[in-house]
MMTF fields as JSON, N, C-alpha, C and O atoms, coordinates in Angstrom:
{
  "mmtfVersion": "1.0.0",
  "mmtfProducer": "UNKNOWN",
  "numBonds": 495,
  "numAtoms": 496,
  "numGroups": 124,
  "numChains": 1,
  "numModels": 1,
  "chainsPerModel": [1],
  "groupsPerChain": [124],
  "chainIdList": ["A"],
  "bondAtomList": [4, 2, 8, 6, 12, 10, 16, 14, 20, 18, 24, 22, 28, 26, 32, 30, 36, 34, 40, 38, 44, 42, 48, 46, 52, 50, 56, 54, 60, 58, 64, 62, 68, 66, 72, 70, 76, 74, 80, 78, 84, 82, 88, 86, 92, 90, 96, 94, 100, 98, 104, 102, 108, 106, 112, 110, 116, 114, 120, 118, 124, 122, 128, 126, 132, 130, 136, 134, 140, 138, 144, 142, 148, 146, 152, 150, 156, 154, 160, 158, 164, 162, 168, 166, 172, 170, 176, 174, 180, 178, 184, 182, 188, 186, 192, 190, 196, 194, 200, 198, 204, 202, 208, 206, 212, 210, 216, 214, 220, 218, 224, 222, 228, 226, 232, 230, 236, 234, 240, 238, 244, 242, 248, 246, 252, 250, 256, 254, 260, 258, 264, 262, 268, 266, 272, 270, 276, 274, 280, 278, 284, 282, 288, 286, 292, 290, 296, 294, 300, 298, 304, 302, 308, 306, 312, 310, 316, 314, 320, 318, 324, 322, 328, 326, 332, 330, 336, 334, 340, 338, 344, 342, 348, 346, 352, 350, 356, 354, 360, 358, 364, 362, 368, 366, 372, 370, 376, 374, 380, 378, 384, 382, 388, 386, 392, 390, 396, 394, 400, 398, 404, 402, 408, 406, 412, 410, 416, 414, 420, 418, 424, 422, 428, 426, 432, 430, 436, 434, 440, 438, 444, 442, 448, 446, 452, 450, 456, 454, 460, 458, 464, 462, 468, 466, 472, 470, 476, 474, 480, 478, 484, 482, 488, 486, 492, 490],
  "bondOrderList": [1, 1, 1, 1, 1, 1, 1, 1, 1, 1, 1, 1, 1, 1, 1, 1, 1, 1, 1, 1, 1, 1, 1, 1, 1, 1, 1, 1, 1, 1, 1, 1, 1, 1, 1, 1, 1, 1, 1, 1, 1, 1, 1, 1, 1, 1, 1, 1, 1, 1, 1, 1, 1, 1, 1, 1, 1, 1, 1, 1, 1, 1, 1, 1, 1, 1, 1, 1, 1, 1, 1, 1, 1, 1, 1, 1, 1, 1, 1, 1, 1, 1, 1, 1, 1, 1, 1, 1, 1, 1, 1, 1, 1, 1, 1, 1, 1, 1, 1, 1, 1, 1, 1, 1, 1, 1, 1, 1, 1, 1, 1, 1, 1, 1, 1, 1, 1, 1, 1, 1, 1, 1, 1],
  "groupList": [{"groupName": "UNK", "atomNameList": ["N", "CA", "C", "O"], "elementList": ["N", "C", "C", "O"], "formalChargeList": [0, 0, 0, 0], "bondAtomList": [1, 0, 2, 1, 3, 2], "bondOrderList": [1, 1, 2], "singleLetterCode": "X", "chemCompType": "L-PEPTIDE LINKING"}],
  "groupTypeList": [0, 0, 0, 0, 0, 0, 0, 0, 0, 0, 0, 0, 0, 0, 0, 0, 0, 0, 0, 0, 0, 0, 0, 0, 0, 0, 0, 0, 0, 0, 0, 0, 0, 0, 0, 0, 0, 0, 0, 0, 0, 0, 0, 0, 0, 0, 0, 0, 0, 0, 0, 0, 0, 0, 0, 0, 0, 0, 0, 0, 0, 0, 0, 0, 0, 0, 0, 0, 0, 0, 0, 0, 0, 0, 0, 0, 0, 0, 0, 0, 0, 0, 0, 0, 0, 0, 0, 0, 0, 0, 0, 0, 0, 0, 0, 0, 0, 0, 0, 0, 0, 0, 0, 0, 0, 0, 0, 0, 0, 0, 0, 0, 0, 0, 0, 0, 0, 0, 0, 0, 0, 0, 0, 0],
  "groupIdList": [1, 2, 3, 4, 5, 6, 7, 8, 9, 10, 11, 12, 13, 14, 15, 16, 17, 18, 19, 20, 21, 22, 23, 24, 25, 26, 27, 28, 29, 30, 31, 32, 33, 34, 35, 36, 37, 38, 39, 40, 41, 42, 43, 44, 45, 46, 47, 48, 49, 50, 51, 52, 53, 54, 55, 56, 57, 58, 59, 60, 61, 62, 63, 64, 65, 66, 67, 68, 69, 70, 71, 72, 73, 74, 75, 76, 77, 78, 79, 80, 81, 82, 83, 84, 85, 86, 87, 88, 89, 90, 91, 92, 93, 94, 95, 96, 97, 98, 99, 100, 101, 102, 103, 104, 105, 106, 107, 108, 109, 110, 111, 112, 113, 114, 115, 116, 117, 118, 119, 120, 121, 122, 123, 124],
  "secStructList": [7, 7, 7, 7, 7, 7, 1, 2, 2, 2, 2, 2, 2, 2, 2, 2, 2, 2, 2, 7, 1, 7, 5, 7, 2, 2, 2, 2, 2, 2, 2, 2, 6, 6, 6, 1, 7, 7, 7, 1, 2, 2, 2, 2, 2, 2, 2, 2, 2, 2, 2, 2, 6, 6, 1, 3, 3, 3, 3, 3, 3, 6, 6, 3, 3, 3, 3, 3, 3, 1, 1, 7, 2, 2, 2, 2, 2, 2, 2, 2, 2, 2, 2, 2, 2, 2, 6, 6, 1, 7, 2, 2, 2, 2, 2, 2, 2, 2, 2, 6, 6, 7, 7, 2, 2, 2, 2, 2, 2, 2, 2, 2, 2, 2, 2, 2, 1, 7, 6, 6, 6, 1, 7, 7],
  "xCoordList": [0.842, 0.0, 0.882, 1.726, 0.734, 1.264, 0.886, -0.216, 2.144, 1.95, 1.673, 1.804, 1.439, 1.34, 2.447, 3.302, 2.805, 3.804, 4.396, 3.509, 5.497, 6.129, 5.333, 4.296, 5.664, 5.515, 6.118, 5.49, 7.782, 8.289, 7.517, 6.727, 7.687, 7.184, 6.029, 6.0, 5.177, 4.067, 4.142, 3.676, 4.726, 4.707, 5.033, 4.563, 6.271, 7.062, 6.027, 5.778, 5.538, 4.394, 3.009, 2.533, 2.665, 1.805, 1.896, 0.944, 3.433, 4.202, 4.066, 3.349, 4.817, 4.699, 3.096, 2.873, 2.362, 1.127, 0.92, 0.854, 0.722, 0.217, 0.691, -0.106, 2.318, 3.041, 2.286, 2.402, 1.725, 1.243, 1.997, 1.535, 3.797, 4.744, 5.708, 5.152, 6.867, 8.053, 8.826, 8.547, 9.639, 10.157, 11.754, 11.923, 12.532, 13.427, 13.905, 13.111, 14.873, 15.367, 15.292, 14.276, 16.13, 16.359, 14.482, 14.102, 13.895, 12.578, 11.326, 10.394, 11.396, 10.715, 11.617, 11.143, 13.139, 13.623, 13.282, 12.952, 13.529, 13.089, 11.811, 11.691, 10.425, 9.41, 8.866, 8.154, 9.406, 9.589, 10.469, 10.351, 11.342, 12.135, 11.212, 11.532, 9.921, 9.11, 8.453, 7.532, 8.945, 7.878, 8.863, 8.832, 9.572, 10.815, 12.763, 13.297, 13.004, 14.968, 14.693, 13.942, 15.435, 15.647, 16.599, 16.798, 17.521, 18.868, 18.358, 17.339, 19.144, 19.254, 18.833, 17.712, 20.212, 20.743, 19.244, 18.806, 18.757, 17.441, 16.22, 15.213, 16.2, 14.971, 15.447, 14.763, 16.794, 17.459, 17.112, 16.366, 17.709, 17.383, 15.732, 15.477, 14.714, 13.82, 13.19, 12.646, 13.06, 13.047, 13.048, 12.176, 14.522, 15.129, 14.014, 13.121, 14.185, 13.393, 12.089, 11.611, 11.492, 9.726, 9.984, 9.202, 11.161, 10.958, 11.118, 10.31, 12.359, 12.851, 11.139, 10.801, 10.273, 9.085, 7.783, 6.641, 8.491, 7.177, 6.489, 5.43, 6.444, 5.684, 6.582, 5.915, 7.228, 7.883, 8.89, 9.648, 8.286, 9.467, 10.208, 10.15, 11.601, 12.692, 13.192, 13.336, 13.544, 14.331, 15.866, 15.917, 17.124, 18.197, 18.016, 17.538, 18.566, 18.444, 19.842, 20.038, 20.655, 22.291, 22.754, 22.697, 23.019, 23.891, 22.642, 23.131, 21.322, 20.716, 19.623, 19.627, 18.554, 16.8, 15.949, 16.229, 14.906, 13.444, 12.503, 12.643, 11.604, 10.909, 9.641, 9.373, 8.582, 7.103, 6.647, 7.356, 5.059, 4.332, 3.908, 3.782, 3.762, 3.454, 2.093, 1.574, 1.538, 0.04, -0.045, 0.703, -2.026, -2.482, -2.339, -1.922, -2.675, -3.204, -4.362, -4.389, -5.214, -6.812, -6.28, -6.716, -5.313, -5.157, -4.313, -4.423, -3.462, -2.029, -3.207, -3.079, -4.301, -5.278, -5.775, -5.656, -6.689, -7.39, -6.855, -7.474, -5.477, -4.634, -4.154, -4.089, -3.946, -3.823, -5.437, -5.456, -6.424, -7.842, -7.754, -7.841, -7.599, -7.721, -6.625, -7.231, -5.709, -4.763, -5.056, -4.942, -5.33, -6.257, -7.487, -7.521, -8.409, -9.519, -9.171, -9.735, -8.049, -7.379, -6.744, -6.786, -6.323, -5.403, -6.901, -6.508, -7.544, -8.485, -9.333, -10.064, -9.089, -9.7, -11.354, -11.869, -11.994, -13.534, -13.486, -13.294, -13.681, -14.326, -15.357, -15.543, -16.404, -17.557, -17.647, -18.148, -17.358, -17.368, -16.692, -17.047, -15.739, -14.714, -15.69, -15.829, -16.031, -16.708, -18.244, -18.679, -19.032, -19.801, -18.978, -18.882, -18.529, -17.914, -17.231, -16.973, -17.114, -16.494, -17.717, -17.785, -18.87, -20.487, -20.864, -21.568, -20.311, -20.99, -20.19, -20.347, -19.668, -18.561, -18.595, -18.41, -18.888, -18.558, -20.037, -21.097, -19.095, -19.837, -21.018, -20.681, -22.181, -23.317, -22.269, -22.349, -21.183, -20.475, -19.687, -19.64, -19.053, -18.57, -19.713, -19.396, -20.441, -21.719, -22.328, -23.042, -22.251, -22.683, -21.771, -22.178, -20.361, -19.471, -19.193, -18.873, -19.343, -19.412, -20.907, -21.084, -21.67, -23.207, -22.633, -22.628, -22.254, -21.835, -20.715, -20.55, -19.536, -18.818, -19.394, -18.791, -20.735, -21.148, -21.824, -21.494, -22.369, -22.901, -22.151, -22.641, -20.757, -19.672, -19.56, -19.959, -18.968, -18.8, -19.953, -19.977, -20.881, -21.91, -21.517, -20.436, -22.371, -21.311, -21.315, -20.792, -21.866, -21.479, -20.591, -20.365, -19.713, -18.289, -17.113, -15.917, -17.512, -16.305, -15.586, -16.195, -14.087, -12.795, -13.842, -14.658, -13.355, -13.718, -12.627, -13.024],
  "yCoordList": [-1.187, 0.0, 1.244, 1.388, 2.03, 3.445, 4.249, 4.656, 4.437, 4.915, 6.568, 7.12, 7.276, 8.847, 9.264, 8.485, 10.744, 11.29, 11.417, 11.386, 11.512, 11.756, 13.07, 13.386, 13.806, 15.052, 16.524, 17.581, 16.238, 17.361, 16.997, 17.852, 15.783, 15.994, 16.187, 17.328, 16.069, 16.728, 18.211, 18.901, 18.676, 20.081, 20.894, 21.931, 19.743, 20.286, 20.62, 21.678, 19.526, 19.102, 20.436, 20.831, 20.844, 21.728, 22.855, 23.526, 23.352, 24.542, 24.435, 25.195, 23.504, 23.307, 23.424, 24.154, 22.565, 23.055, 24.278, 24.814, 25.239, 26.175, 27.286, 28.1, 27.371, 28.07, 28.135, 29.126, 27.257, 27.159, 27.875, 28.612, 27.503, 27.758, 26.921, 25.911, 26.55, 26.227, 27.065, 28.22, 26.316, 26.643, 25.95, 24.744, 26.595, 26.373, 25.911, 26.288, 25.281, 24.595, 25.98, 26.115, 26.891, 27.859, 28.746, 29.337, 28.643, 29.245, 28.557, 29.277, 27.665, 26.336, 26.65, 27.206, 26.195, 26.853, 28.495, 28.619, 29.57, 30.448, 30.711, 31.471, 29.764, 29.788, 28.932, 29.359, 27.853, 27.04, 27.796, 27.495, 28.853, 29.301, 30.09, 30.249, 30.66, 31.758, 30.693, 31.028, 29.617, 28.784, 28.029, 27.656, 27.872, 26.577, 26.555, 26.824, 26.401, 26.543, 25.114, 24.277, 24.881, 24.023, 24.613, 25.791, 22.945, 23.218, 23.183, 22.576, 23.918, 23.581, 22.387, 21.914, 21.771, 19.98, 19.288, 18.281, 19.54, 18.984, 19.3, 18.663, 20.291, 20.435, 20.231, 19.887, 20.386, 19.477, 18.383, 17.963, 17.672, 16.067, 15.325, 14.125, 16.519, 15.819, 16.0, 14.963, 17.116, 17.721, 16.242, 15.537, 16.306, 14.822, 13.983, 13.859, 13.393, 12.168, 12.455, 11.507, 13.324, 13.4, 13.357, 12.705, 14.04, 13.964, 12.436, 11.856, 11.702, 10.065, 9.239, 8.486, 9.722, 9.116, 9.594, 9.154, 10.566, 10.879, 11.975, 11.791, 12.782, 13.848, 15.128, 16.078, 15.156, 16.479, 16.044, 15.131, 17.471, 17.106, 17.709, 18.061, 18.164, 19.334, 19.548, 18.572, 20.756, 21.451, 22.118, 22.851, 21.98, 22.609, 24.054, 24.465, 24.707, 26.241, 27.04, 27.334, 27.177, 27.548, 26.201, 25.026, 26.382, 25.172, 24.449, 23.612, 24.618, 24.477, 24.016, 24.098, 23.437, 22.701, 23.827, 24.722, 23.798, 24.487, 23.134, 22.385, 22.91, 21.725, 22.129, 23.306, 21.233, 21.568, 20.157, 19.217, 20.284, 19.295, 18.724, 19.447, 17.195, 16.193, 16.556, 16.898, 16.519, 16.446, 17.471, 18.101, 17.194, 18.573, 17.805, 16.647, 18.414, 17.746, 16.369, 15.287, 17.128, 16.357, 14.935, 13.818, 15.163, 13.878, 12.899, 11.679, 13.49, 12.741, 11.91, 10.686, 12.478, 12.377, 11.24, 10.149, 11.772, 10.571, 9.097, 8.07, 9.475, 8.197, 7.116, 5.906, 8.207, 7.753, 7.067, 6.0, 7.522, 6.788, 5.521, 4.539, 5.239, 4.416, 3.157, 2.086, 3.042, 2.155, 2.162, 0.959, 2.657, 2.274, 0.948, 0.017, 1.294, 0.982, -0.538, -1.536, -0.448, -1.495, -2.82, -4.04, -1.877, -2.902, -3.107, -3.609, -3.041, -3.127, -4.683, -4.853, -5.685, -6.704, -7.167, -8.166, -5.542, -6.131, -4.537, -3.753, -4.265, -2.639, -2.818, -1.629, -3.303, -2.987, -2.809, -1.713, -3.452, -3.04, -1.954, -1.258, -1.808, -0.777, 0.768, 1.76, 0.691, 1.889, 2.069, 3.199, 0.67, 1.222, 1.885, 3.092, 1.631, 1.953, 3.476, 4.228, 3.585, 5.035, 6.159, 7.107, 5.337, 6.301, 6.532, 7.459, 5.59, 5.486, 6.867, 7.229, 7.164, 8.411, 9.668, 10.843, 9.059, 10.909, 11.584, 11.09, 13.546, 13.88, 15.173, 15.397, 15.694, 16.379, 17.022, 16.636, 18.094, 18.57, 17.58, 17.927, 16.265, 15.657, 14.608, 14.187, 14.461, 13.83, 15.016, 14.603, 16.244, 17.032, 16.912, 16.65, 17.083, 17.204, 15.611, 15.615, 14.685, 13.334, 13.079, 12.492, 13.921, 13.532, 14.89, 14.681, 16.04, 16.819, 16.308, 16.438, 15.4, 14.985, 13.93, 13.687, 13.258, 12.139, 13.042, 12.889, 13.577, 14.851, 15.32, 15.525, 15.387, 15.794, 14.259, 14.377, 13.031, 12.061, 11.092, 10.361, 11.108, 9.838, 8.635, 8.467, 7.498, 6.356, 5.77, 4.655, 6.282, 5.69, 6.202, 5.819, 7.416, 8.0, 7.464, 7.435, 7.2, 6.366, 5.514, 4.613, 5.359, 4.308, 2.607, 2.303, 2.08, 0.895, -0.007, -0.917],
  "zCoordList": [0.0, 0.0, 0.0, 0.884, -0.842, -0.24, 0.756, 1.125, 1.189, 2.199, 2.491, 1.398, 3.224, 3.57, 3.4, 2.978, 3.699, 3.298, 5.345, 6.198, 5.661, 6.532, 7.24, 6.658, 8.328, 8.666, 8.085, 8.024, 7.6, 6.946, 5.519, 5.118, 4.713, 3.172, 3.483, 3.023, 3.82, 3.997, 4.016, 3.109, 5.042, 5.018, 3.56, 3.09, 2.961, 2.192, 1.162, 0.585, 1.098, -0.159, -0.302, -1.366, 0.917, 1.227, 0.86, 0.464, 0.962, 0.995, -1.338, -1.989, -1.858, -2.623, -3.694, -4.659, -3.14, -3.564, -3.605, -4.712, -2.129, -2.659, -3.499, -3.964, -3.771, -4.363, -5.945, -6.666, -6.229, -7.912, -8.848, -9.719, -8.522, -9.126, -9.289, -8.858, -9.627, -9.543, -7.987, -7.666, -7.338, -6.156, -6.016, -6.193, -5.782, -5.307, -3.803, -2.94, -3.378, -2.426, -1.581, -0.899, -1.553, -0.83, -0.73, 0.28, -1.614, -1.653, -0.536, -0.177, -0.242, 0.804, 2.085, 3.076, 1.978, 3.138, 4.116, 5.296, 3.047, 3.664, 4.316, 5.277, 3.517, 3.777, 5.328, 6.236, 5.186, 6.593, 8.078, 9.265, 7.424, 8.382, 9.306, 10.484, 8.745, 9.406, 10.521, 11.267, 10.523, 11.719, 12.386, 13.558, 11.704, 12.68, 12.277, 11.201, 12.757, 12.37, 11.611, 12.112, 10.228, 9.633, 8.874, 8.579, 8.429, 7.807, 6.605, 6.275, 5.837, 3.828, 3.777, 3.59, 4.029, 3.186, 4.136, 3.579, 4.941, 5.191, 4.648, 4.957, 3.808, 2.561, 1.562, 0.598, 1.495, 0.068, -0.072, -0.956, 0.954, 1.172, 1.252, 1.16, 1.46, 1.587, 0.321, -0.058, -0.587, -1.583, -2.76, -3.267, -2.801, -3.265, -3.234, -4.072, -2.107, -1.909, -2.452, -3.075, -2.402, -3.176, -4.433, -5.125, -5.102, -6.366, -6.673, -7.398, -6.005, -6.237, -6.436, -7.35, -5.202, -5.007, -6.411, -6.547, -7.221, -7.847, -7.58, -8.181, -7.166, -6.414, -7.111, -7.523, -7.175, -7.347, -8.806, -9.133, -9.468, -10.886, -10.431, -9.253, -11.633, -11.151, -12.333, -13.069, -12.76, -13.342, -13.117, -12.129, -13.875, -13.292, -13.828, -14.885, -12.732, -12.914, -11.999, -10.82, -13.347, -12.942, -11.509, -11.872, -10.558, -10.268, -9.217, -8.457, -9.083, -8.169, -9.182, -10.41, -8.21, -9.299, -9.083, -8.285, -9.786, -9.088, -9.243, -10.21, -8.279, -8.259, -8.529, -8.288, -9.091, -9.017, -8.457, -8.098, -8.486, -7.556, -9.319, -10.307, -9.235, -10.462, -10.499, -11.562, -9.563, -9.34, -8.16, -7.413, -8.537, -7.466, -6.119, -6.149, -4.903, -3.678, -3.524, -2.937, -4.396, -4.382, -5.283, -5.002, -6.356, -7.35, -6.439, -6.563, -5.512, -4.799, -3.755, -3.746, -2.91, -1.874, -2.151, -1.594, -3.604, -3.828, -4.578, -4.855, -4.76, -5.386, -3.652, -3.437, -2.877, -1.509, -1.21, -0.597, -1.532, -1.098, -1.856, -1.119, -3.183, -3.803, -3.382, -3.435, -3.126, -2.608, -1.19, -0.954, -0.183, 0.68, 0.825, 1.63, -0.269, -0.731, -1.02, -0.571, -1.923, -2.759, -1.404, -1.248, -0.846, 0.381, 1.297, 2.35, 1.334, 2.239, 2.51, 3.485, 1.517, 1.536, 1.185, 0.683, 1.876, 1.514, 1.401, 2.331, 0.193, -0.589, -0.321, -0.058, -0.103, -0.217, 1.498, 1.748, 2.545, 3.791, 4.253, 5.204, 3.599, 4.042, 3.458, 4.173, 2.619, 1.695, 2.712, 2.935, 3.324, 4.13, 5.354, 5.129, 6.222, 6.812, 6.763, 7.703, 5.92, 5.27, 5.693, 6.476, 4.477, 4.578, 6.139, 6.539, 6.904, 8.03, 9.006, 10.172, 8.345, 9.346, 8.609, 8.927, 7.524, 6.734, 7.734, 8.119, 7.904, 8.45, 7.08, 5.918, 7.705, 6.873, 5.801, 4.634, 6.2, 5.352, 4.211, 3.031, 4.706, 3.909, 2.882, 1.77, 3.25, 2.487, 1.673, 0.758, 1.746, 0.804, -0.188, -1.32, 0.066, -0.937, -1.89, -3.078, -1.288, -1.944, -3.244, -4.312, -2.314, -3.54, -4.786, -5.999, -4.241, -5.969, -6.692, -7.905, -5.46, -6.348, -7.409, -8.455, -7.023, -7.652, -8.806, -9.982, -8.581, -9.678, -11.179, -12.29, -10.678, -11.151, -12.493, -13.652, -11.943, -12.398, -12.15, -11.159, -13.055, -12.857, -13.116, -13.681, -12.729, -12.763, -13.723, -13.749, -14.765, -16.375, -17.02, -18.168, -16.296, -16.732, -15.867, -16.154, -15.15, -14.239, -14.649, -15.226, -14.578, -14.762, -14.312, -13.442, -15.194, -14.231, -13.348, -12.621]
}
């Protein structure tokens, strides 16, 4: 199953999303610095690793990368729901189970998402 993202790639990933730019190593660093002391070679290094994993492309730009996100949040989320789903053994229990917790706000947003994709457009 795939797994979640750590606590820093996460952050990193967040920071990344919302930039809806290309970002540099030093550009994430400075941005993380406004909340916590972190080294370079430790957003370098983690940087790295998302892109190794898929998540982050990169570009060289003079002796350093600028990275972007492969995908949005919602596509990375729901690729994380689906391998979930997948490892789960019984989809059809696991999915009640699911209905059985979503709360009024999240059941509104599940019936427009169904709105959105009816189920004669759906992947099979």
């Amino acid at each position: 199953m795939k797994r979640p993202l750590g606590e820093l790639e996460s952050t990193i990933m967040d920071r990344m999303w919302s930039y809806r730019r290309p970002a540099s190593v030093r550009d994430v660093l400075e941005d993380l610095r406004k909340e916590r002391e972190i080294a370079y070679t430790t957003v370098m290094t983690v940087m790295d690793k998302l892109h190794t994993k898929g998540l982050l492309k990169r570009e060289p730009v003079g002796r350093a990368y600028v990275y972007e996100p492969i995908s949005t949040k919602e596509a990375y989320t729901a690729e994380l729901m689906r391998h979930a789903l997948a490892a789960s053994g019984n989809q059809a229990a696991t999915l009640v189970h699911f209905l059985e917790r979503l709360t009024p706000e999240e059941a509104v947003a599940l019936e427009t998402a169904l709105q959105v994709v009816p189920p004669g457009n759906r992947r099979p």
